[in-house]
C-alpha positions as CSV (number, residue, x, y, z in Angstrom):
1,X,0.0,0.0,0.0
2,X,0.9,3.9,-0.5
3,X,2.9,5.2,2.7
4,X,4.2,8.7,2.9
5,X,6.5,9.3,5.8
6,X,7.3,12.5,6.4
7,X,10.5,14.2,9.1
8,X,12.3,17.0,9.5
9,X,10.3,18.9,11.3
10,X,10.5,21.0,14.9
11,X,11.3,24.4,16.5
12,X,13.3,26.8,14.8
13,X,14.3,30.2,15.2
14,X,13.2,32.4,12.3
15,X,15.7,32.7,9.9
16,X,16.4,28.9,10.0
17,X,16.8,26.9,7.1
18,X,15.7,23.3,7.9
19,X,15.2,20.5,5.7
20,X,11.7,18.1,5.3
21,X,12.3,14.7,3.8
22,X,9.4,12.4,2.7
23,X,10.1,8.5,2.4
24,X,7.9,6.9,0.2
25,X,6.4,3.5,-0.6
26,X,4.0,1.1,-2.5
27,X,4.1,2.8,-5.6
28,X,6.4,4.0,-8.8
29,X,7.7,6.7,-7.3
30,X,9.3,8.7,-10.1
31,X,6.4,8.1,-12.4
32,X,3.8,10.7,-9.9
33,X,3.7,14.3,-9.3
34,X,4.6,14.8,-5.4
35,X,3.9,17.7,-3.3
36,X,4.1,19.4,0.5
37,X,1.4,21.2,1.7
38,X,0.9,22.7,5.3
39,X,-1.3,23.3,7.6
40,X,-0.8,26.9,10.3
41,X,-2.5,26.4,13.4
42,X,-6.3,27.4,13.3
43,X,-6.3,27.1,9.6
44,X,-7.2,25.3,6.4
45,X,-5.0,23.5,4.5
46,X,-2.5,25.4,2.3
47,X,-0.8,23.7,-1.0
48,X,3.4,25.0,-0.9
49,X,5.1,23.1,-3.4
50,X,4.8,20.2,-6.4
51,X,7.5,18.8,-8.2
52,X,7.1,16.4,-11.2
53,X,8.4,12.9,-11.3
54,X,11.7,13.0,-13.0
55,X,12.2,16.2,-11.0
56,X,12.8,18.8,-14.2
57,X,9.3,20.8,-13.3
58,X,8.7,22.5,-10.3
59,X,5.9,24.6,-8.9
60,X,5.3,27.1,-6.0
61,X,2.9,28.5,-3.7
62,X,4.1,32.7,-4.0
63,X,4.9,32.9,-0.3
64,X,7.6,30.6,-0.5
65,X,9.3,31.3,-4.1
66,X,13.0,32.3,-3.4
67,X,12.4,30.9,0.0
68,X,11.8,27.0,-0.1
69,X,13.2,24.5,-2.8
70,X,11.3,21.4,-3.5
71,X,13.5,18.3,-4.8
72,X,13.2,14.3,-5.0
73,X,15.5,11.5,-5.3
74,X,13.9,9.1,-7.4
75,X,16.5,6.0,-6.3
76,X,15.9,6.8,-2.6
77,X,12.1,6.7,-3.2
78,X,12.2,10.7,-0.9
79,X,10.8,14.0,-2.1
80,X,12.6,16.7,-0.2
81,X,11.7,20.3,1.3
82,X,14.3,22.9,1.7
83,X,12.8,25.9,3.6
84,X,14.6,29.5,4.3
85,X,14.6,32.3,5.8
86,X,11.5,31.0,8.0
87,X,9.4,33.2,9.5
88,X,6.5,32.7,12.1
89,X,4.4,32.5,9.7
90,X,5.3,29.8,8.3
91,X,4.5,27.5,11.5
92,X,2.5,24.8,10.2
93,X,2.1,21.0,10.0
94,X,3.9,19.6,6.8
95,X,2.3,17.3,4.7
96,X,3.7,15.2,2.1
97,X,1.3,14.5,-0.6
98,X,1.1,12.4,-4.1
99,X,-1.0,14.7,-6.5
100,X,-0.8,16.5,-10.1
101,X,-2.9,19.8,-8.6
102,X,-2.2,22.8,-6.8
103,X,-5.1,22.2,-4.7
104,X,-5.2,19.8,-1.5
105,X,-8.4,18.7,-2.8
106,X,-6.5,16.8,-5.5
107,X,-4.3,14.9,-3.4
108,X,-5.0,11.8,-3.5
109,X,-2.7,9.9,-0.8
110,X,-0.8,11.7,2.5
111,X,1.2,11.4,5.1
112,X,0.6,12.1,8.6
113,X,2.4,15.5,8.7
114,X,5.9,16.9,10.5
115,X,5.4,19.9,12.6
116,X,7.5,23.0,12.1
117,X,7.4,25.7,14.6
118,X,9.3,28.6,13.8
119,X,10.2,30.6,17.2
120,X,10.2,34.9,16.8
């Protein structure tokens, strides 16, 4: 069966640059659009970030272009998240997701989320 695991997450001061890695399994990996998508305390799910499956298209919510960097490695089966210059704002459970949308309605499996806490 699909399994998305994500980890990464935890408290960082704003500023911080930490990384989010997703392990995946029970399906072709490199053959699916993969993407993160959050969730700020209090609030509705928010799509980030998609990459296609041999990792040569890329897209972004507008908040985090110039800040984050989506990537995958296809032979480790693990879609990455590289965020920067965090601010508070971007507290927020992490959710690795398989979909080819922009919208967290079309996600179609998930993990159960990293938490990211960014301290001000």
């Amino acid at each position: 069966q699909v399994q998305l695991v994500e980890s990464g997450g935890g408290l960082v001061q704003t500023g911080g640059s930490p990384r989010l890695s997703c392990a995946a399994s029970g399906f072709t990996f490199s053959s699916y659009w993969m993407d993160w998508v959050r969730q700020a305390p209090g609030k509705g799910l928010e799509w980030v970030s998609a990459i296609y499956g041999d990792g040569m298209s890329t897209r972004y919510k507008d908040s985090v272009k110039g800040r984050f960097t989506i990537s995958r490695d296809n032979a480790k089966n693990t879609l990455y998240l590289q965020m920067n210059k965090l601010e508070p704002e971007d507290t927020a459970v992490y959710y690795c997701a398989r979909g080819a949308g922009v919208h967290p309605a079309d996600m179609n499996y998930w993990g159960k989320g990293t938490l990211v806490t960014v301290s001000s």
